[in-house]
N, C-alpha and C positions, 0 to 999 in steps of 0.2 A: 799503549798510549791512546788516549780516548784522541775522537776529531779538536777538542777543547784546546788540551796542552799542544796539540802538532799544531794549532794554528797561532799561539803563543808562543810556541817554539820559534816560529815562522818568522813571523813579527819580531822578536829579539835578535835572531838571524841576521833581517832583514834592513835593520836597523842597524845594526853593525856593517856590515855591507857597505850601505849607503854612506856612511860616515868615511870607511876608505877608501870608498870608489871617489868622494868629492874630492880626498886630498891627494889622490891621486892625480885628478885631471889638475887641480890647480898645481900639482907641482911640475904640469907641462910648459908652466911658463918660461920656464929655464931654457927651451929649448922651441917654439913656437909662439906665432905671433896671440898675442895678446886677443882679438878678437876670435881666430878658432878656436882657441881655450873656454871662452864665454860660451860660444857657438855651443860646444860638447856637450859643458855643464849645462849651460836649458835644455838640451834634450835629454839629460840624465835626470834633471830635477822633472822633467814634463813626466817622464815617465817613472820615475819613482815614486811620484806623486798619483797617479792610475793606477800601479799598485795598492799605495798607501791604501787608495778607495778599497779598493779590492778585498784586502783583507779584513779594512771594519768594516764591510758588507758580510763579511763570513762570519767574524767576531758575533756582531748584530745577532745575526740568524742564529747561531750557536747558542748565544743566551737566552733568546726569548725559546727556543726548542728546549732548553735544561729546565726553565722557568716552568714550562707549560708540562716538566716531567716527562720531553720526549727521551727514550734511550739511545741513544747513539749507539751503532755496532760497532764491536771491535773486527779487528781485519779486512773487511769487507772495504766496511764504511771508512777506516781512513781511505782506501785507497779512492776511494769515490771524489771523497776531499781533496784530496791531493788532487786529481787528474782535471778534475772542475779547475779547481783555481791556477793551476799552472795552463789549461785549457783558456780560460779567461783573460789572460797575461796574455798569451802567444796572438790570443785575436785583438785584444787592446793594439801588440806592437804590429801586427797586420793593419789594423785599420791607422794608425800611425802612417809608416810607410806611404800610404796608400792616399794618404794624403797629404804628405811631403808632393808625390808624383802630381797630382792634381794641380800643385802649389808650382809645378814645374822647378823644383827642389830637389833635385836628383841625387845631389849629395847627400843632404841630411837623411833623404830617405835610404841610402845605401847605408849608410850606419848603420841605420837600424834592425836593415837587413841581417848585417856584417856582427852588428857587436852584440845588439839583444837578440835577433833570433838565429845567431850565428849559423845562416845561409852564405855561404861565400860565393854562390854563383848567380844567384838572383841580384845581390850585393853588385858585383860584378857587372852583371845585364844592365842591372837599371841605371849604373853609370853608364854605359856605355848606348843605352838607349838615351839618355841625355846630353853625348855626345864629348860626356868627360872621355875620352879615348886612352888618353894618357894614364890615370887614375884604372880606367876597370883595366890599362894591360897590365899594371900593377899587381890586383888582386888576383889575374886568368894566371900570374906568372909564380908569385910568391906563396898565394894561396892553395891557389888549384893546381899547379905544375900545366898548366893547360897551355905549352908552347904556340900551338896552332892561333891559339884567339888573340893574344898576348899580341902575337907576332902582326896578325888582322889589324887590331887594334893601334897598334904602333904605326902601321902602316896609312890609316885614317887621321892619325893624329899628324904622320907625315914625318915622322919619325923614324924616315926610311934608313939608318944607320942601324938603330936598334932591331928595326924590322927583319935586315939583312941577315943580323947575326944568328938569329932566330930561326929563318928558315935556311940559314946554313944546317945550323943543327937539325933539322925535320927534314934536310937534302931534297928540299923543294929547287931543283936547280934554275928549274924554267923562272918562277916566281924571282930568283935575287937575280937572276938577269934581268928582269922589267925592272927592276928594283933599280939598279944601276944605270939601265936607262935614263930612270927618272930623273936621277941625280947628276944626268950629264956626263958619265963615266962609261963609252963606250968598249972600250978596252977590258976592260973586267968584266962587263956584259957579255960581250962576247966571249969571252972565256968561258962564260956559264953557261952560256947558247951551246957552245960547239960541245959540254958533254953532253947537252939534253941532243943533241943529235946523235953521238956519240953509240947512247942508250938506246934512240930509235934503232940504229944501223945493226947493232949488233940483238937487236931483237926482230930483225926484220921488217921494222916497219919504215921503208924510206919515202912514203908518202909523206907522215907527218914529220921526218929529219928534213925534207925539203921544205918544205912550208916553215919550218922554223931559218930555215938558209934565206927564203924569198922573202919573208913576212917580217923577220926581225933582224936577222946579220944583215939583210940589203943585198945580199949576195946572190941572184938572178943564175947565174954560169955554176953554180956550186949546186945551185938546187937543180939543176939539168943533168949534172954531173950524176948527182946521187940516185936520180930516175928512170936515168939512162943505166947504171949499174943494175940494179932493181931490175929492171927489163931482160936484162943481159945473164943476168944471175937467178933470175926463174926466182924473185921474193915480190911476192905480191906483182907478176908480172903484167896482168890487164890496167890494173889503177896504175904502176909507174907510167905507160907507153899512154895511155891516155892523159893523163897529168903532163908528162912528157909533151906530147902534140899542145895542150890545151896552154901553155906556156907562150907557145910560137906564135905571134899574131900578124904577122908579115904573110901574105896568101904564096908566094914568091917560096919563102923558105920553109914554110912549113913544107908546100907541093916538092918541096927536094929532100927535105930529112925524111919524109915520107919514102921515097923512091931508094933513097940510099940507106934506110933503115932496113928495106924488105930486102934490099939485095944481100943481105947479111943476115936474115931471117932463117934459120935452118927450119926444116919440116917439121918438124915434131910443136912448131911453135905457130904455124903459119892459119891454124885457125883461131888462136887467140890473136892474130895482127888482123885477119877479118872481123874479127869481133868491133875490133880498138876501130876497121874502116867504117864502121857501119856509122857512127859519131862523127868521123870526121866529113864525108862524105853530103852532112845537111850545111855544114860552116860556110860553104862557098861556092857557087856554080863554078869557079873556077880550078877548083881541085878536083871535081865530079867525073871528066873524063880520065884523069890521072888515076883516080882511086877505080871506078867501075873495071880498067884492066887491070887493076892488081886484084880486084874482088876475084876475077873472070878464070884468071891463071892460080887463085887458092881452089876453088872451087872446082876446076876443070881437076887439077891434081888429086885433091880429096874425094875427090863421087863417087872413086871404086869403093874406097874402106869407109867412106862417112854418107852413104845416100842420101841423107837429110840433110844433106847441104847445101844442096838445090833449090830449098825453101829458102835460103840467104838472097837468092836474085831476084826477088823483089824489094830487099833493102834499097839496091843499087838501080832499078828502074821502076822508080815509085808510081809515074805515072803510064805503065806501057802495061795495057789490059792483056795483049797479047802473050807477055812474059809469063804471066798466072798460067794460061791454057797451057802453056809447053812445059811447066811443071806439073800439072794435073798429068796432062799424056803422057810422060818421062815415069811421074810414079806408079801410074797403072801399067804401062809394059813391062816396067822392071815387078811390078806382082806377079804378071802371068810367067814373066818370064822361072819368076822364082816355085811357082804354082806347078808348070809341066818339069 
């Protein structure tokens, strides 16, 4: 088949086409409002019509090349044909699009997206950059399977029911807890809150199970509970007891969980509770004395088996210059000592 007949082939095609694409859209009236039907058809006629050009531009070219005795190749040359004109189509509906968007027309130019350059996710985008929400979770859902965005979407549109369902299924738990929030539906929030805690706990992270107990459930004594576990149970022990203290804001009670914390401190633990003092220790001149003898008694304990622990007493007397020379002297005799 020379380029001649594939481009009259084209055109008879093309023609036919167009005749039941028209009586298709008009037979949406049975079922849609009378002016998106119109809506359709002008953009099916707009661009039927930029084809139409399209092809008696090719037709054109064709004859006067036959006229003039050029030879057309075969094989080659349809496919050149082809690729051009369906090439030429695809930027015509490009620059379309592209100018719906300009027109701030975000529908019509999703169509064009969606139905002539059957893009479903650009399609999708650019309603959803024009803030149809509803519409692109439609196509992120139907089209794409794309639950995530859908659910996004829904959620902007404010559709937090559909949202929910959504990221039930994607077992964002944290997510349809806010979710439920939104809607005033404490109870069920919390329901969702306590397995995302749930999953902390049993993954050992009870920093972020608390912060969902303080931040969201409202539950203050729950999130102390599970920090205090944490601590006690050696997961993530420094950040619980530090989260732990950081909690306390009363100078009063913190200077006692402090005291009553270390008296139940076993050894193997008591230089990560110096650690957790070294922080608490700048909070207040008035826990400073409190804390400097429990630094004093980890420190005295630890010096045979940790000798670099000595370097800690100047955490606890920041400004005593004195404190420095008696660790300088402390570590040079313990060299010679180790040296004869």
């Amino acid at each position: 088949m020379n380029s001649q007949k594939f481009i009259n082939k084209f055109s008879a095609a093309f023609f036919i086409l167009v005749i039941i694409k028209i009586i298709a859209i008009l037979a949406q009236l049975f079922h849609k409002s009378f002016w998106s039907v119109v809506g359709t058809l002008m953009i099916f006629i707009i661009v039927a019509f930029i084809i139409f050009v399209v092809i008696t531009r090719l037709e054109d070219k064709e004859k006067e090349k036959n006229t003039n005795g050029g030879r057309g190749t075969s094989g080659g040359g349809n496919f050149y044909v082809e690729s051009s004109l369906f090439d030429k189509i695809r930027n015509k509906y490009e620059e379309l699009a592209k100018s719906y968007i300009r027109e701030n027309n975000y529908q019509k130019a999703a169509k064009v997206y969606i139905n002539l350059l059957r893009d479903n996710y650009r399609g999708a985008k650019t309603l959803e950059e024009g803030g149809l929400y509803n519409e692109a979770a439609v196509i992120y859902l139907k089209k794409l399977n794309n639950k995530s965005q859908a659910a996004y979407c829904y959620e902007q549109a404010k559709q937090y029911r559909k949202a929910i369902e959504l990221y039930k299924e994607l077992e964002h738990k944290e997510k349809v807890g806010d979710l439920y929030r939104e809607i005033n539906d404490p109870k069920n929030a919390n329901t969702y809150y306590q397995m995302v805690v749930d999953d902390y706990v049993n993954n050992n992270q009870m920093v972020k199970g608390s912060l969902i107990y303080r931040k969201k459930m409202e539950l203050p004594e729950e999130a102390q509970k599970i920090l205090l576990k944490g601590w006690e149970e050696d997961k993530d022990a420094f950040n619980c007891l530090n989260n732990y203290f950081a909690n306390i804001f009363d100078a009063k009670n913190l200077e006692h969980e402090i005291q009553e914390l270390y008296q139940k401190t076993p050894s193997e633990k008591k230089i990560i509770y110096l650690e957790a003092m070294k922080y608490e220790f700048k909070k207040d001149p008035l826990l400073q004395g409190t804390i400097r003898n429990i630094a004093y008694e980890i420190i005295a304990e630890k010096v045979i088996t940790h000798s670099e622990i000595v370097n800690e007493l100047k955490h606890f007397n920041p400004d005593d210059e004195v404190i420095l020379k008696d660790i300088s002297r402390y570590k040079t005799a313990r060299n010679k000592m180790f040296r004869n």
